[in-house]
N, C-alpha and C positions, 0 to 999 in steps of 0.2 A: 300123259306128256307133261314134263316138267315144265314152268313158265321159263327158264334160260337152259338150254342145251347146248352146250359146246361139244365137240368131238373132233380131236385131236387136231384142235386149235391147233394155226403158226402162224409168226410173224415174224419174217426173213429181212433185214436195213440190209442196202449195199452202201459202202462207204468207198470213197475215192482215196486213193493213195496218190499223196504229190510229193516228193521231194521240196527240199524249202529253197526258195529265192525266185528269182525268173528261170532260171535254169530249167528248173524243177519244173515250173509252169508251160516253159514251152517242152519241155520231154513228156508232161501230162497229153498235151494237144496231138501227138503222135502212137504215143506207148500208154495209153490208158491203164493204171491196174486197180482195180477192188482188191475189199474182204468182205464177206457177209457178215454179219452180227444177227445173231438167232437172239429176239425183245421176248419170245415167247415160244415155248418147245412143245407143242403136243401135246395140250393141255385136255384133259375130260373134263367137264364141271357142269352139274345140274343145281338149278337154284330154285326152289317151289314157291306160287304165288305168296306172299304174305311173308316170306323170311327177311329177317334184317341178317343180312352177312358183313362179315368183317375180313375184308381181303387185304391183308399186310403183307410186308415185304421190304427187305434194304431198297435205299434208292439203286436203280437200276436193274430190279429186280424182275419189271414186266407189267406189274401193276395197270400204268397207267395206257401202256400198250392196249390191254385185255381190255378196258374201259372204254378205249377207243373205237376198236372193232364192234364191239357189243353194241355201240351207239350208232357206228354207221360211220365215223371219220375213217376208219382203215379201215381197206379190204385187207381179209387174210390172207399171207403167202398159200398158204393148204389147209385142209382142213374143214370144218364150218362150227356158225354159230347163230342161235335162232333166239328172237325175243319174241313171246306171244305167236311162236311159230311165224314170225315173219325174219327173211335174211335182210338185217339191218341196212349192209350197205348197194343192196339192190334195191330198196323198197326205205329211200330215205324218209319219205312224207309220211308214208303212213307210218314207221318206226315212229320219226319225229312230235307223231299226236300220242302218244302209248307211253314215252320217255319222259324226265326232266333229269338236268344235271346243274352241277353245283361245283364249281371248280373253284378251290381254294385264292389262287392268284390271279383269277379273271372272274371278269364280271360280264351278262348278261343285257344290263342296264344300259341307257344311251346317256353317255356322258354329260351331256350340256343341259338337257331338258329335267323337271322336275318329276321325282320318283312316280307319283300317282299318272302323269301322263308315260311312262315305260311298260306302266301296268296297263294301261285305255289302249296301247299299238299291241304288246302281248295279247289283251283280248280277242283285238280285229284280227291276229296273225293266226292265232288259234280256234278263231270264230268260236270263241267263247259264248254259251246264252250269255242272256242278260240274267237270273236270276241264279244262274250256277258261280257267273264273277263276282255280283255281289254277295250272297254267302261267302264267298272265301276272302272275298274281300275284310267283310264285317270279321269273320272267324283269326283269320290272320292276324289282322291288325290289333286284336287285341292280346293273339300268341303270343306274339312279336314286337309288340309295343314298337308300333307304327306310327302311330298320330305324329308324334315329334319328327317325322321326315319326310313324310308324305310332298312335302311343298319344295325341300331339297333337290338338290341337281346330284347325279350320284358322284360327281369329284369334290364333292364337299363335306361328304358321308366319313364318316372313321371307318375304319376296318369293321369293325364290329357292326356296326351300321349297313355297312354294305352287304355283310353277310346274310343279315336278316332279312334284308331286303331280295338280295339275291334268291333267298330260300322261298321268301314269295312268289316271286316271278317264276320260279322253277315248278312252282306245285299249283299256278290260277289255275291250269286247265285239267286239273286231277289228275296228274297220269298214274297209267299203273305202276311205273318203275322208276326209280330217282336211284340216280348216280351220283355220291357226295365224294368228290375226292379233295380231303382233308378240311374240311367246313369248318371246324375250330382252329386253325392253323393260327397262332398270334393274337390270340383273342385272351381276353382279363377272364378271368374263373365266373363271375357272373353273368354274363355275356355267353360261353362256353355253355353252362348250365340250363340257360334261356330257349337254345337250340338244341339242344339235346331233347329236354321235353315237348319242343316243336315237335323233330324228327320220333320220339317217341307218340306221339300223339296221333300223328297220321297213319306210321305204322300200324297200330291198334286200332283205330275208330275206324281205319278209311279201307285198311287191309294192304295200302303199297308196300309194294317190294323195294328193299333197298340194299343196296350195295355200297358198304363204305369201306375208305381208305383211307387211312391214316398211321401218323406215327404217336398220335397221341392215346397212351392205353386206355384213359378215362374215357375215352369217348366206345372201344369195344367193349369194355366191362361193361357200360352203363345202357348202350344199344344194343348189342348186338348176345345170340346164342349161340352163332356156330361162328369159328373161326378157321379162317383158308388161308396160309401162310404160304408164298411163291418165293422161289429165289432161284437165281438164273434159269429165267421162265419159265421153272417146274413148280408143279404143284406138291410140296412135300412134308402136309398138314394137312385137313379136312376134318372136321370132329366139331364138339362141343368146348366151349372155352373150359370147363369144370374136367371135364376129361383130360386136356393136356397138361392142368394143373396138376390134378390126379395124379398121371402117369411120369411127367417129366420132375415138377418144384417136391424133390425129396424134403427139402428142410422147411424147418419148424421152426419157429421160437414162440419160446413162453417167459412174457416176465413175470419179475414174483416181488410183491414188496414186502419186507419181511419186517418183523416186530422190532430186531435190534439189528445195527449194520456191521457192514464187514472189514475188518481190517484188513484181508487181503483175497486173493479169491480161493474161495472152500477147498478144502483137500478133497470132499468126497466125488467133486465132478469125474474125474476116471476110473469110478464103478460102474459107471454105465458106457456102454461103446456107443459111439457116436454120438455123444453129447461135447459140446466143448460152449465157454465163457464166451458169450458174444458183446456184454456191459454189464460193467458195474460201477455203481456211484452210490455210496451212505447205506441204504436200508432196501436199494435195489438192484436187483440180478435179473440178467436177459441170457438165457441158457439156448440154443440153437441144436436139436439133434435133429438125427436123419431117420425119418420116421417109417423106416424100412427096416432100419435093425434096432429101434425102441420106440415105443407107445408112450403117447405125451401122458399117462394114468401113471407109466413108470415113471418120469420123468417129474411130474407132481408126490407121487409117493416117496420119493427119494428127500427130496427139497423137503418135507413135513418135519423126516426124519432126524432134519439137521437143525431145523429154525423154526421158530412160529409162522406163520406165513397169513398176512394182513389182505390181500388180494393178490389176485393174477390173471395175465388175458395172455391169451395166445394170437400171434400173427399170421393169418392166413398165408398160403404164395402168392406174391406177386406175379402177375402172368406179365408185367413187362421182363421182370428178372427170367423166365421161363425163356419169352420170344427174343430174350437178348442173345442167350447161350444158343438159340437156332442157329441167328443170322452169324453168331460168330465161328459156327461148325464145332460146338461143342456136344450137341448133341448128335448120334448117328443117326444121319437120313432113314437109314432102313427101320430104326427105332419106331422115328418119329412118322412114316408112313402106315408102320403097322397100327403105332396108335390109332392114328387116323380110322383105319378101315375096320378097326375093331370097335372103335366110339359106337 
C-alpha cells in the first residue's frame, strides 16, 4: 500500500450567479442559479513513503485544492484519498499528528507572543515528549539559524524569518508527511538556499514524505525527483524530472570561444539542419540545435572545422523552459502523458 492513495479524486465549488445591482440581489433571493467549477477531475496518484514530489501547476490549476483534501480541510465531491491509510477528513486528529504543512502566505505562529513560546503551546498541542522537542529544538535552530528570533513576536519576523520559523513549527512533532505549498515564495537566494537544505535534510535523515508546490523551478530541481504536473485538475505529467527533459526540451546549446572573432555570423552554420546562431559577441558563439536531428559531437566537429576553438560548455534544458511550453498547451497532452507512464 502506497503512503498517499488517491483514486479518482474530485472536488466539485458551486458558485452563485447574481446579476449586478439590487436588482439582481433581490432576483437572487427567489431564482437562485449556480455553475459548478470542477478544482479537481478524477485524479489517481500514489505517493511512497520517503519521496519528495513536486506537484506544479498554473494558478488555478488544482494544486492547492488536492493539498487540501489530503490534509483534511476539504472533503471530496467523489472519489477518495488516504494518508497513512487513514481518510484525512474523517479522522482529523489523528491525520493532524502524521501531517505538517507550511503555507507560503500564512503562518502557523501566534502573532503577539514570542517565537519560542509558539513552539512550548505546539509542544502541549502535540504532547510532544520532552526529549523529542528538545532535539528538534537543539537540531532546528541550528538548521535554521534560530537563535536571533527565538525571543521575537512573529509580526516582527521578515518574511524570511517567518518562513524558517514556520518550517519549525511544522516539523517539532516529526510528522511523517509535510505539505510545503510555495515555502520560498519572495524570499532572497540565501534564505531560499537555507531551506532548501532544511527540507533536504529531513527528507534524507528522517525519511518524510513531502509534497511541494511551487512556481519556483529551483526549488524542484534542487528537491524534488519526480515531477506531477496538474492543469485544469488533471493530472497530465507523472515521471522523473530527467525524463521530461529527455523527452520534451529538444534544444541544446553549446557555446564556443574561439581563438580569433567573428566579423559576421559563419556561413557554415546551414550545413547542419537544425542548428541556428543563438549569440555572438568578438571571439564567442552560442549555436542552439535540436538534438533530435543533430548530435552536439556533430555540432562540435563542425565548429573545429572552421576555427580554432579555446573552450566550450553546453547548456543543459531548462525544465522551467520545458513546464512553461505545458501550461501554455504547446505541448500535446497525449504526448506528455505517454511520457509520464512510460518514465
Amino acid at each position: 500500500m502506497s503512503f498517499i492513495e488517491a483514486s479518482q479524486l474530485t472536488k466539485v465549488f458551486r458558485h452563485d450567479i447574481k446579476e449586478p445591482g439590487l436588482i439582481g440581489a433581490a432576483k437572487h433571493l427567489f431564482t437562485q442559479k449556480h455553475v459548478n467549477k470542477t478544482a479537481v477531475d478524477h485524479i489517481d496518484l500514489r505517493i511512497e513513503e520517503g519521496e519528495a514530489v513536486a506537484y506544479v501547476g498554473p494558478n488555478g490549476a488544482g494544486k492547492s485544492t488536492t493539498i487540501k483534501m489530503m490534509s483534511g480541510i476539504l472533503v471530496p465531491t467523489s472519489g477518495s484519498v488516504k494518508v497513512a491509510g487513514i481518510l484525512p477528513y474523517k479522522n482529523r486528529i489523528e491525520n493532524a499528528k502524521i501531517i505538517g504543512a507550511v503555507f507560503g502566505q500564512r503562518t502557523q505562529l501566534w502573532w503577539d507572543i514570542p517565537i519560542q513560546e509558539s513552539f512550548s503551546l505546539l509542544k502541549d498541542i502535540y504532547a510532544i515528549p520532552d526529549s523529542v522537542y528538545r532535539k528538534n529544538m537543539q537540531d532546528f535552530t541550528e538548521m535554521l539559524q534560530l537563535d536571533e528570533i527565538l525571543h521575537l513576536s512573529a509580526r516582527k519576523l521578515s518574511l524570511g524569518q517567518r518562513m524558517r520559523a514556520d518550517l519549525a513549527a511544522a516539523l517539532l512533532h516529526n510528522p511523517k508527511m509535510v505539505y510545503l505549498d510555495e515555502p520560498t515564495i519572495g524570499l532572497d537566494v540565501s534564505v531560499k538556499q537555507r531551506i532548501r537544505e532544511f527540507i533536504k535534510t529531513i527528507n534524507r535523515e528522517l525519511g518524510t514524505t513531502i509534497l511541494l508546490t511551487t512556481h519556483d523551478l529551483g526549488d524542484i530541481e534542487d528537491l524534488c525527483n519526480r515531477l506531477i504536473i496538474i492543469d485544469h485538475g488533471k493530472i497530465i505529467y507523472d515521471g522523473t524530472l530527467s525524463a521530461v527533459k529527455d523527452k520534451f526540451a529538444r534544444e541544446r546549446t553549446i557555446h564556443f570561444q574561439m581563438q580569433k572573432p567573428f566579423a559576421e555570423p559563419p556561413s557554415w552554420l546551414n550545413q547542419l539542419p537544425g542548428v541556428e546562431l543563438h549569440g555572438i559577441a568578438d571571439r564567442e558563439i552560442a549555436l542552439r540545435f535540436d538534438r533530435f536531428r543533430v548530435t552536439a559531437s556533430e555540432v562540435v566537429t563542425l565548429a573545429m572545422k572552421y576555427g580554432e576553438i579555446i573552450d566550450f560548455r553546453m547548456d543543459e534544458p531548462d525544465i522551467e523552459h520545458v513546464i512553461k511550453r505545458v501550461y501554455e498547451g504547446s505541448l500535446e497532452l497525449d504526448d506528455v502523458k505517454l511520457a509520464g507512464e512510460s518514465s
